[in-house]
N, C-alpha and C positions, 0 to 999 in steps of 0.2 A: 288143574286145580284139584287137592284133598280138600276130600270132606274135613278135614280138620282146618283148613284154614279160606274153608270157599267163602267165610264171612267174617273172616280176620279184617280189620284195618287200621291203621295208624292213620291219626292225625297230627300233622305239624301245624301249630298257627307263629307267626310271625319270625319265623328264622327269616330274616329278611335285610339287605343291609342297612336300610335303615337303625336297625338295630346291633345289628352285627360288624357292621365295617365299621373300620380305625377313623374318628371325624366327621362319622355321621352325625344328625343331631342327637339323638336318643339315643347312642353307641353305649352299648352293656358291655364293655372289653370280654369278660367272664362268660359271655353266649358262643364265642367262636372255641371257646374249648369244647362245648357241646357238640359241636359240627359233624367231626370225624364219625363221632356217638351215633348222630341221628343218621348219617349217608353209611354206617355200615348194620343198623336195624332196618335201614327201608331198601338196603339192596337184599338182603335175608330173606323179608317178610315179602317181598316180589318174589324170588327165585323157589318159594315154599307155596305159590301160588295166590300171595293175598295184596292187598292193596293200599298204597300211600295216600293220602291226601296231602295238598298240602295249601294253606291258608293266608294269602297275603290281603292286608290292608292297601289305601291307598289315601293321597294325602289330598285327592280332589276337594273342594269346600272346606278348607284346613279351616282355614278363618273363621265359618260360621259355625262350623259344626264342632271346632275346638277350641273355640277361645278363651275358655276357662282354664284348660290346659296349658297354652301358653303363655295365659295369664300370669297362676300361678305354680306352673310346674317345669318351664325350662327358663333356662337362663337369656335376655335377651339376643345376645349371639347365637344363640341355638335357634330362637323364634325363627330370624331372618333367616340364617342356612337351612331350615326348615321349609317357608315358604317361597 
């Protein structure tokens, strides 16, 4: 590791299929052209000696802890493929 990037790091929060795959509930179609983007700056910024995070959610406690959300922000169909 250079001193130039011994305290480099990227974070990725939710590339995740959830959001990314074709039928997910929350599918952003528009996120998987990102992909390529984000897996060829975090092979870079490895091989330059610095470090990826990366950040997934999960949908444990959906119900309690989102129900306003799937209240009003998905589409019934989505609620259920969701939980």
């Amino acid at each position: 590791m250079n001193s130039a990037t011994a305290e480099l790091v990227s974070v990725v929060v939710d590339m995740q299929n959830y959001f990314c795959a074709p039928g997910f509930p929350a599918e952003v179609a528009a996120s998987r052209l990102t992909v390529p983007a984000i897996n060829r700056m975090a092979q870079a910024l490895r091989a330059a000696g610095g470090r990826v995070a990366w950040i997934q959610t999960t949908a444990r406690g959906a119900t309690e802890r989102w129900a306003r959300h799937h209240q009003y922000m998905l589409e019934a169909g989505r609620v259920q493929a969701r939980l």
